[in-house]
C-alpha positions as CSV (number, residue, x, y, z in Angstrom):
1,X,-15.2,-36.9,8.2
2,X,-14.5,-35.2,11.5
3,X,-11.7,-33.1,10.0
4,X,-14.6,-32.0,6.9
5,X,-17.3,-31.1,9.0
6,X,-14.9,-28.9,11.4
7,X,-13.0,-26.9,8.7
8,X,-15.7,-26.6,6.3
9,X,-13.1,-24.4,4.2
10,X,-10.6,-27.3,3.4
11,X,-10.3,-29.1,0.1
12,X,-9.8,-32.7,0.0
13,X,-5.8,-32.2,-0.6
14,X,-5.8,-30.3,2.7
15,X,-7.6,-33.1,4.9
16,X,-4.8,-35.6,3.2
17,X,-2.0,-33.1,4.2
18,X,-3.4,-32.9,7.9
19,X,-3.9,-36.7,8.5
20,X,-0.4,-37.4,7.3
21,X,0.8,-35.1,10.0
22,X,-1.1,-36.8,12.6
23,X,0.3,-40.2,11.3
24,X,-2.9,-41.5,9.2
25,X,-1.7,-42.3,5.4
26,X,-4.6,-42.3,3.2
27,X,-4.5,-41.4,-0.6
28,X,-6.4,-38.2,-2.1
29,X,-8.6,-40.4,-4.0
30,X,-10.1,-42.2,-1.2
31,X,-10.4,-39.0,1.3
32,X,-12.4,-37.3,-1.8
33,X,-14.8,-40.7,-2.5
34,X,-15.4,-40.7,1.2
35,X,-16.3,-36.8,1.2
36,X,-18.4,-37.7,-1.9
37,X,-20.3,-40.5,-0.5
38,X,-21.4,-38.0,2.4
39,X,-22.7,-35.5,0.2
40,X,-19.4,-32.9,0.7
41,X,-17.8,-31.8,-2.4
42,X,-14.0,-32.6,-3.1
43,X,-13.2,-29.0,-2.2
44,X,-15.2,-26.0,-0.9
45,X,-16.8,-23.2,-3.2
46,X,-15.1,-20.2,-1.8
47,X,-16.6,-16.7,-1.6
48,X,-16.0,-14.3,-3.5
49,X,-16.1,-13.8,-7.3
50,X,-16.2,-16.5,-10.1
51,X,-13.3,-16.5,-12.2
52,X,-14.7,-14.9,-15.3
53,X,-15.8,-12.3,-13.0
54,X,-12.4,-11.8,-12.0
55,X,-11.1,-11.8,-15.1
56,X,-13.8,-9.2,-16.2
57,X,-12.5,-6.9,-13.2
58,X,-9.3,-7.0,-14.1
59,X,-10.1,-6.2,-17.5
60,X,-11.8,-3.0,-16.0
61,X,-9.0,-1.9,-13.8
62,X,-6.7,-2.3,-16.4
63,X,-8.8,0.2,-19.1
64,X,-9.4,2.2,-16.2
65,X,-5.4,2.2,-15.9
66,X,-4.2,3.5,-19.5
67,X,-7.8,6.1,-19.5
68,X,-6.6,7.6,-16.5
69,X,-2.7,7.2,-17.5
70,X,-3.4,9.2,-21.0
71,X,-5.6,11.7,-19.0
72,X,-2.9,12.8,-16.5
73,X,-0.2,12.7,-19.4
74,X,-2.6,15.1,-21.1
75,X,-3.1,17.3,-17.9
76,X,0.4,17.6,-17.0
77,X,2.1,18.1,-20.7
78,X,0.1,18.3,-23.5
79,X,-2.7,20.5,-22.0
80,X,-4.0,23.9,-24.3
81,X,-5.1,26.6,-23.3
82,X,-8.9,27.0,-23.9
83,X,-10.4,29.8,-25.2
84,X,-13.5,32.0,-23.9
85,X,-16.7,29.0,-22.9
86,X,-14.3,26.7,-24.2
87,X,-14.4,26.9,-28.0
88,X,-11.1,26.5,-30.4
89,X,-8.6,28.5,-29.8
90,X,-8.2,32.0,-31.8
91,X,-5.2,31.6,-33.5
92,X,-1.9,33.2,-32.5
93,X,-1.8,36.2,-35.5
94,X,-5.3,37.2,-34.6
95,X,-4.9,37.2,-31.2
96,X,-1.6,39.2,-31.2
97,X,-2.5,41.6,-34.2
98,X,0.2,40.8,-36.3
99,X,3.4,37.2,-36.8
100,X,5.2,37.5,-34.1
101,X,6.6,36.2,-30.8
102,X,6.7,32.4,-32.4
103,X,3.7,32.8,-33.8
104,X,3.1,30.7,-37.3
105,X,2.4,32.6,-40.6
106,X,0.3,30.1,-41.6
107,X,-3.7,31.3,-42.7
108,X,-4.6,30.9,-39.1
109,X,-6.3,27.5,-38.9
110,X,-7.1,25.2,-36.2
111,X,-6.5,21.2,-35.7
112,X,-8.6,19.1,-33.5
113,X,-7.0,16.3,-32.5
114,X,-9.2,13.4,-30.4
115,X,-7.4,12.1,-27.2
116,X,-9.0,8.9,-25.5
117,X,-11.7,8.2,-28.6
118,X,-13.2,11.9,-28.0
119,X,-12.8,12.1,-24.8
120,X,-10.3,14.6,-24.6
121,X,-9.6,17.1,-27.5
122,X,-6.5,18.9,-28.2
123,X,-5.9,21.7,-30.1
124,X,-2.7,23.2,-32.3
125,X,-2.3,24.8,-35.6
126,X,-2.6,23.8,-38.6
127,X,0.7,23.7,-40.8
């Protein structure tokens, strides 16, 4: 009991594993009865979150992962150029006056295309 009430953080398994290296063999099942019978609990209730709450964080942190992996992917390669208070694009005939310089020859329209659910929209023309 002496070794519980010191190191209220040990489990049962650790009180077993400290009395056989002092020389005392005593079986888990006894050391947990006697822990029991004084009102202590087998092992300690640790700080910190509950395992479904962990599990429920690392859920987050993982979405939060691929959101913020697609956004930078989108930033650094796939970003458009946005046109005047951000509307579509004009597309590249108008904008130049006539075909040319790799522009299409197509009647000028404009795709959206919805990055992250809507989060993100990207723009290219229509073939």
């Amino acid at each position: 009991m002496r070794l519980a009430r010191e190191n209220p953080r040990w489990g049962y398994l650790r009180i077993v594993g400290e009395a056989r290296k002092l020389g005392v063999v005593v079986s888990s099942t006894s050391v947990r009865a006697i822990l029991r019978r004084h009102g202590l609990g087998p092992a300690p209730r640790r700080g910190g979150p509950s395992w479904v709450e962990f599990l429920r964080a690392q859920a987050a942190e993982a979405h939060l992962y691929r959101v913020l992996s697609v956004y930078l992917a989108h930033y650094n390669s796939a970003r458009p150029h946005r046109g005047p208070d951000l509307e579509v694009p004009a597309p590249l005939d108008t904008v130049r006056g006539a075909v040319g310089d790799g522009a299409c020859a197509s009647d000028g329209a404009i795709e959206r295309l919805n990055v992250l659910g809507g989060l993100i929209h990207e723009y290219r023309q229509a073939a």
